[in-house]
N, C-alpha and C positions, 0 to 999 in steps of 0.2 A: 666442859665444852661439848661431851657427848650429846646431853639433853636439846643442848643449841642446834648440834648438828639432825637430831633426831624432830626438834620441832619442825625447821626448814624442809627437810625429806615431807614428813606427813602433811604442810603447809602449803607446797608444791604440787602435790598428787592433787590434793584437793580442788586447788586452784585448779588445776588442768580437768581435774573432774569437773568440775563448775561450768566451765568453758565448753566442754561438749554438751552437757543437759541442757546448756543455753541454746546449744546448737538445734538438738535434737529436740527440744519442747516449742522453741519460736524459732525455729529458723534462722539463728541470728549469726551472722559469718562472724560482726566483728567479736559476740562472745567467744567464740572458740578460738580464733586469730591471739585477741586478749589476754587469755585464760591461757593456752598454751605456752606465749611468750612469756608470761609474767612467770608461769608456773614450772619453768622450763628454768627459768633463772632464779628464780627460788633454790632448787636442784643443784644447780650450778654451785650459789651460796654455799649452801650445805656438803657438798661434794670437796671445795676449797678449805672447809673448819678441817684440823684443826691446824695443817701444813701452811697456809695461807689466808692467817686469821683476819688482819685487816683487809684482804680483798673481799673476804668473803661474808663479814660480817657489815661493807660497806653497801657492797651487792643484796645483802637479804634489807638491812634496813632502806636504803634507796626504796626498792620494790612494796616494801611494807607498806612507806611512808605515800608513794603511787597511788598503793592500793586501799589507804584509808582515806586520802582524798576523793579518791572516786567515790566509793561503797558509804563509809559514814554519813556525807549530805546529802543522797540518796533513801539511806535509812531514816534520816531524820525527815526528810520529807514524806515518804508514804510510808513509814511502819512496817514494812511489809520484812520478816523474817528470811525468807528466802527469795533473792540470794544476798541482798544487803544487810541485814541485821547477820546471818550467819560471817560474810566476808568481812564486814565492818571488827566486828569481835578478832577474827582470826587476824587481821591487818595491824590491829590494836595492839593484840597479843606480838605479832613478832617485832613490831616496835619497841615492846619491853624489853623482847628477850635479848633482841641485839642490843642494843643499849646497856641492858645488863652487863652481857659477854662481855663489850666495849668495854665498861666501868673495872671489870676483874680483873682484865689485864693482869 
């Protein structure tokens, strides 16, 4: 459960890092708004394992699963690596992990 809690942590930061370069490169309110909130409950997720494993493993994959809808058909539309092909991966990724955790019970 460590790993789980450790990918949510650095998955979060991210995200909340994302959210500001959006900010700061185009001006963009609702990436940071976005990014912060998503990235913020990410943390949360993470913060929950491993005391309150299904809140928190419900919590990270929800948000995952948010966040690969958004970022994936975006990627697939323009190619463009950053910030969808990076977000898309990472979104992807904590889809497994939660789903994993879920399966190990």
């Amino acid at each position: 459960m460590e790993a789980t809690k450790i990918y949510f942590i650095v998955f979060g930061v991210l995200t909340i890092a994302g959210g500001i370069m959006g900010y700061v490169k185009a001006g963009s309110v609702a990436s940071i708004i976005a990014g912060s909130v998503t990235g913020v409950l990410l943390l949360v997720a993470a913060f929950l394992l491993p005391e309150h494993r299904a809140a928190g493993l419900a919590t990270a994959l929800i948000v995952s699963l948010l966040l690969a809808a958004q970022f994936i058909p975006k990627f697939l539309r323009t190619g463009r690596l950053m910030p969808a092909g990076m977000m898309s991966i990472l979104s992807a990724i904590g889809l497994i992990v939660a789903l994993v955790a879920w399966i190990k019970k």
